[in-house]
Backbone as ProteinMPNN parsed JSONL, in Angstrom:
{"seq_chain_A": "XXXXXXXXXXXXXXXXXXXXXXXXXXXXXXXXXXXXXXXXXXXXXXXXXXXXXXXXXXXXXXXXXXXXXXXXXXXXXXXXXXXXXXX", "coords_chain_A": {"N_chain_A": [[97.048, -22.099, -20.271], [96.362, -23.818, -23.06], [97.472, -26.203, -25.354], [96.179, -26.949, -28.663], [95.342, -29.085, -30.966], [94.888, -28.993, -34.493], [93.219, -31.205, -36.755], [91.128, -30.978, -38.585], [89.204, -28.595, -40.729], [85.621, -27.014, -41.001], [84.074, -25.3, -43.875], [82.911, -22.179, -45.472], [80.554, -21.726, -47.943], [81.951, -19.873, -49.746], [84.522, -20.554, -49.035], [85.486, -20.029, -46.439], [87.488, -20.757, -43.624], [85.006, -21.66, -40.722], [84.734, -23.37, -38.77], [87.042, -24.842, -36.436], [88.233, -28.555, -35.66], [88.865, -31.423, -34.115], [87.952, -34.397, -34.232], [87.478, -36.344, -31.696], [87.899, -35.215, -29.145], [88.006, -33.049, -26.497], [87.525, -30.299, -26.456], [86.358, -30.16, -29.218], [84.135, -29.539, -31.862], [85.098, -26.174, -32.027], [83.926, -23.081, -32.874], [84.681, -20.324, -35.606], [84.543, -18.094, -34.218], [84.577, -18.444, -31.706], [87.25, -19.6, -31.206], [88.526, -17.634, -32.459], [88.519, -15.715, -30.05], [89.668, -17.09, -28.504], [92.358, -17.184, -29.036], [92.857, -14.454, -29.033], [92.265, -13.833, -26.383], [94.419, -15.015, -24.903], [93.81, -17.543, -24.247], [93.815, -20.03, -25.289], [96.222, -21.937, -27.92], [96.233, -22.463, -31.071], [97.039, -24.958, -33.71], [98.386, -26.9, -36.14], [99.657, -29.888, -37.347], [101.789, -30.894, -39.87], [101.723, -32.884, -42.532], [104.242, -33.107, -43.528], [106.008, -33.175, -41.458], [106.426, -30.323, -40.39], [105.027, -27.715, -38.064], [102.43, -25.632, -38.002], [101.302, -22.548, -36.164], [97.958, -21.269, -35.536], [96.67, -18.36, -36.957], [95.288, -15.537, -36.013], [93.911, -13.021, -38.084], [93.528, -9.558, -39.893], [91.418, -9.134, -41.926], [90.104, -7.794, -45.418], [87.166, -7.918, -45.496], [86.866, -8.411, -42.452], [87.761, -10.271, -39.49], [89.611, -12.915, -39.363], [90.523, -16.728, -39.261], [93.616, -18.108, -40.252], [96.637, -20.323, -41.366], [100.064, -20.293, -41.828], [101.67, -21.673, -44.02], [103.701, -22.401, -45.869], [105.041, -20.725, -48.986], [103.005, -19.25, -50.46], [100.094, -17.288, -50.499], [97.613, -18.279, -50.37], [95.326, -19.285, -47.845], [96.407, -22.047, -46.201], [94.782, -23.858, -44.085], [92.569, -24.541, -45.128], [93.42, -26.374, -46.41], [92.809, -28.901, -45.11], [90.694, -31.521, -44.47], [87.041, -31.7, -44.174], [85.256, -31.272, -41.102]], "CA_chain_A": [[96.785, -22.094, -21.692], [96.402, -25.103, -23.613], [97.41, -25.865, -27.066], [94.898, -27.72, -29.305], [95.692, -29.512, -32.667], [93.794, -28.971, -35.291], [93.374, -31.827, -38.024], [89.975, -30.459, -39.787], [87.971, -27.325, -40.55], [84.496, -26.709, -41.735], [84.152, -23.999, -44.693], [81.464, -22.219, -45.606], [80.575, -22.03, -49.451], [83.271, -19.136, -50.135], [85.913, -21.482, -48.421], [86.333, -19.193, -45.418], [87.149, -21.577, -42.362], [83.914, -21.226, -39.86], [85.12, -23.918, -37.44], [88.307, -25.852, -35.902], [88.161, -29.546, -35.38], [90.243, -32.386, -34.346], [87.245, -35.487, -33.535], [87.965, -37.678, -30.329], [88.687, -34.497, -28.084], [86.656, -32.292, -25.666], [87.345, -28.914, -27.249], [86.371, -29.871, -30.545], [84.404, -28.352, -32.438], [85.369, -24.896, -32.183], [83.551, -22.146, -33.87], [85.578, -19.577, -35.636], [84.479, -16.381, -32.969], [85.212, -19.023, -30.458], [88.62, -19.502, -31.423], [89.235, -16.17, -32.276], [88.264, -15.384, -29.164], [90.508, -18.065, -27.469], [93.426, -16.873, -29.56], [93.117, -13.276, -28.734], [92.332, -13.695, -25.215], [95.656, -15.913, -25.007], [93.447, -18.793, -23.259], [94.471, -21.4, -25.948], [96.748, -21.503, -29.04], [95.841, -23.734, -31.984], [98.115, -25.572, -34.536], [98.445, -27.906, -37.854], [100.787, -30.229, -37.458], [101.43, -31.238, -41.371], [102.758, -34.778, -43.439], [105.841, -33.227, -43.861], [106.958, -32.616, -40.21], [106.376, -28.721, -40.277], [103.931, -27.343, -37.435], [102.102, -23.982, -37.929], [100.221, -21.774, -35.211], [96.599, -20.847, -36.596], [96.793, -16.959, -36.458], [93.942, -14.584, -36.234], [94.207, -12.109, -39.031], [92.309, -8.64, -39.721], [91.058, -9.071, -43.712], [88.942, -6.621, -46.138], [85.531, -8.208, -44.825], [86.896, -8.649, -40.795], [88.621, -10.884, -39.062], [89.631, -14.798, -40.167], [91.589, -17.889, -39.177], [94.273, -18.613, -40.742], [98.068, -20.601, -41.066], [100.504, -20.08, -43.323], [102.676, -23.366, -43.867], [104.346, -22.153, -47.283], [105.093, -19.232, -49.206], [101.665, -18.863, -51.181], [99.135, -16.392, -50.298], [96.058, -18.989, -49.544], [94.857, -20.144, -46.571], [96.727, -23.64, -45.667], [93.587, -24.362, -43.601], [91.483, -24.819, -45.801], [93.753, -28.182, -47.431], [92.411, -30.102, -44.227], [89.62, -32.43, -44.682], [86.199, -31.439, -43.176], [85.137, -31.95, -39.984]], "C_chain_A": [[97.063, -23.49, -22.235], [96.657, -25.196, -25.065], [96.908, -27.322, -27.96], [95.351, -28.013, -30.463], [94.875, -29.701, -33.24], [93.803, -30.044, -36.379], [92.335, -31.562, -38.807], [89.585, -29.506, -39.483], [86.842, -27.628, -41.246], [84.8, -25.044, -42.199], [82.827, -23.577, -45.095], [81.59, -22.062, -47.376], [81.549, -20.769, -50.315], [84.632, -19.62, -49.756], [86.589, -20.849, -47.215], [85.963, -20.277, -44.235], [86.09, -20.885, -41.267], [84.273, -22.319, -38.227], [86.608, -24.58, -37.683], [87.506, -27.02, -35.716], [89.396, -30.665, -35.142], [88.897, -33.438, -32.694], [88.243, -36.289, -32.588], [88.288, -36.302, -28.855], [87.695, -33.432, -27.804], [86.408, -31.001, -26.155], [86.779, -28.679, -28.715], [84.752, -29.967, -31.269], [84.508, -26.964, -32.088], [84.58, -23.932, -32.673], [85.013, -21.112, -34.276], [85.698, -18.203, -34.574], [84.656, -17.038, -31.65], [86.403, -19.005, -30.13], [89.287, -18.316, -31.7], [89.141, -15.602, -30.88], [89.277, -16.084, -27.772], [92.051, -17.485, -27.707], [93.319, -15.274, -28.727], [93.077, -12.937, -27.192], [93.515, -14.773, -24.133], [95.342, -17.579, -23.924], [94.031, -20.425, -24.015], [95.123, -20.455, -27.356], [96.413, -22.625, -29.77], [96.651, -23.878, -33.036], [97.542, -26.575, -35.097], [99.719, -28.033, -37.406], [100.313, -31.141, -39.346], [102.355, -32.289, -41.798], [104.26, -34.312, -43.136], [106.934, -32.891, -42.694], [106.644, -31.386, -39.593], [104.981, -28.725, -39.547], [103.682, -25.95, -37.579], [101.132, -23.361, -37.249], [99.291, -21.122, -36.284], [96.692, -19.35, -35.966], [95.386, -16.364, -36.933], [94.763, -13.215, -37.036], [92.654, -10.833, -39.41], [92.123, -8.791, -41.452], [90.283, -7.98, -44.346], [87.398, -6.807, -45.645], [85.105, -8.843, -43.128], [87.881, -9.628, -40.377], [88.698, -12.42, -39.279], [90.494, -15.593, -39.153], [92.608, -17.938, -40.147], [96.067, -19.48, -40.372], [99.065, -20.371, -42.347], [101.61, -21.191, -43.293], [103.588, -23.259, -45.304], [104.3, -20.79, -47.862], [103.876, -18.415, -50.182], [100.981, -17.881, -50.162], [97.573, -16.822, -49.364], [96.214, -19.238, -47.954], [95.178, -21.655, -46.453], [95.42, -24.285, -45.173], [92.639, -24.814, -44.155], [92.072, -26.46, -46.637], [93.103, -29.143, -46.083], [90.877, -30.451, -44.309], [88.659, -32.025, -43.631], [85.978, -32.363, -41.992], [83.552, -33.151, -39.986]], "O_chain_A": [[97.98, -24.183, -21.796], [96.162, -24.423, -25.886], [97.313, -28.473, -27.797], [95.837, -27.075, -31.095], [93.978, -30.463, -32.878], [94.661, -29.704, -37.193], [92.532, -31.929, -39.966], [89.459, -29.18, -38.303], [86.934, -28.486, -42.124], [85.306, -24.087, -41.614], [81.826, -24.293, -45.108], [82.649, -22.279, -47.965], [81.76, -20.907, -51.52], [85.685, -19.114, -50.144], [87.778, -20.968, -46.92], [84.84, -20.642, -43.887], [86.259, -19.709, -40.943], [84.092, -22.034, -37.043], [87.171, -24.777, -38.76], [86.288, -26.888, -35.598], [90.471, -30.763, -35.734], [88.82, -33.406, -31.465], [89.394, -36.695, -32.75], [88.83, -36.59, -27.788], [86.819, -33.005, -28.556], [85.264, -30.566, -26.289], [86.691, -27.606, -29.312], [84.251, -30.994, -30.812], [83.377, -26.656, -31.712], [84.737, -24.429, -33.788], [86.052, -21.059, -33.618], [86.692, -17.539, -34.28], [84.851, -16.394, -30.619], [86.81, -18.553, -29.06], [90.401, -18.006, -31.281], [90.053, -14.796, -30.7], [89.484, -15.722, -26.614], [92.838, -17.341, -26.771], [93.902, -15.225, -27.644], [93.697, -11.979, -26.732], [93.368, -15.115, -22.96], [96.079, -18.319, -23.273], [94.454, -21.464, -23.507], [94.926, -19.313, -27.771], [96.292, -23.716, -29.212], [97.107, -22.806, -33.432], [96.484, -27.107, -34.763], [100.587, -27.203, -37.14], [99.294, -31.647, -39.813], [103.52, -32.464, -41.44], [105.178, -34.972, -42.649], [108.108, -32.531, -42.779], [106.578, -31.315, -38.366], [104.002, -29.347, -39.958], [104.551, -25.114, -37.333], [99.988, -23.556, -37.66], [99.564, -20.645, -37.386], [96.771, -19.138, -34.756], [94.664, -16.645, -37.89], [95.798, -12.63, -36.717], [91.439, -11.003, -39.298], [93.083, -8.373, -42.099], [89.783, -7.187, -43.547], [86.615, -5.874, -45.466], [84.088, -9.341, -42.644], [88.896, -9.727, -41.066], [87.64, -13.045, -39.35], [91.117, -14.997, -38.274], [92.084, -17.689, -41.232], [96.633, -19.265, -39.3], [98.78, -20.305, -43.543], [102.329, -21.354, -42.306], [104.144, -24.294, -45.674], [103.664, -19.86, -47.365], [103.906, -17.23, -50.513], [101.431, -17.783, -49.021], [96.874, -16.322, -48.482], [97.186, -19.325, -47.204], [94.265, -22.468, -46.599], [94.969, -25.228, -45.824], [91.831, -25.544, -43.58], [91.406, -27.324, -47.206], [92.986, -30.331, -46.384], [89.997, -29.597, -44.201], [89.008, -31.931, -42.454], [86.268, -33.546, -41.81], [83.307, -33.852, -39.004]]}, "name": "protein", "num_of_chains": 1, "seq": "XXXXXXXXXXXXXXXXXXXXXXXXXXXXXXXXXXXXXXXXXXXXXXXXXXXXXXXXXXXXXXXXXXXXXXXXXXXXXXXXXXXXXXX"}
């Protein structure tokens, strides 16, 4: 298992992350049913490392309209993922 750092996503026009990224590296881009798929089949784990030191594993989550990406890096509700700069 390998673990992959994420520094960008692509969103789609509701802001739901659709891919992982982190340019210069062989795995990247990602799709999101890729990565869910990597995550759940425990072949890789993916992470945000963030300004302030703090690293957070990207978790696959079940939502009202299926299954998502997400990290949670604070005590809000949103999607952290979505503060990183597209890919």
């Amino acid at each position: 298992m390998a673990e992959r750092q994420v520094t960008r996503t692509d969103k789609d026009n509701n802001g739901d992350i659709t891919r992982l990224c982190n340019p210069g590296t062989t795995w990247s881009p990602r799709t999101k049913s890729e990565a869910i798929r990597d995550i759940d089949s425990g072949a890789h784990t993916y992470f945000v490392s963030w300004p302030d030191g703090r690293r957070t594993e990207v978790r696959v989550v079940n939502g009202p309209t299926g299954r998502y990406l997400r990290t949670d890096r604070d005590s809000t509700t949103r999607n952290n993922l979505a503060d990183l700069p597209d890919c």
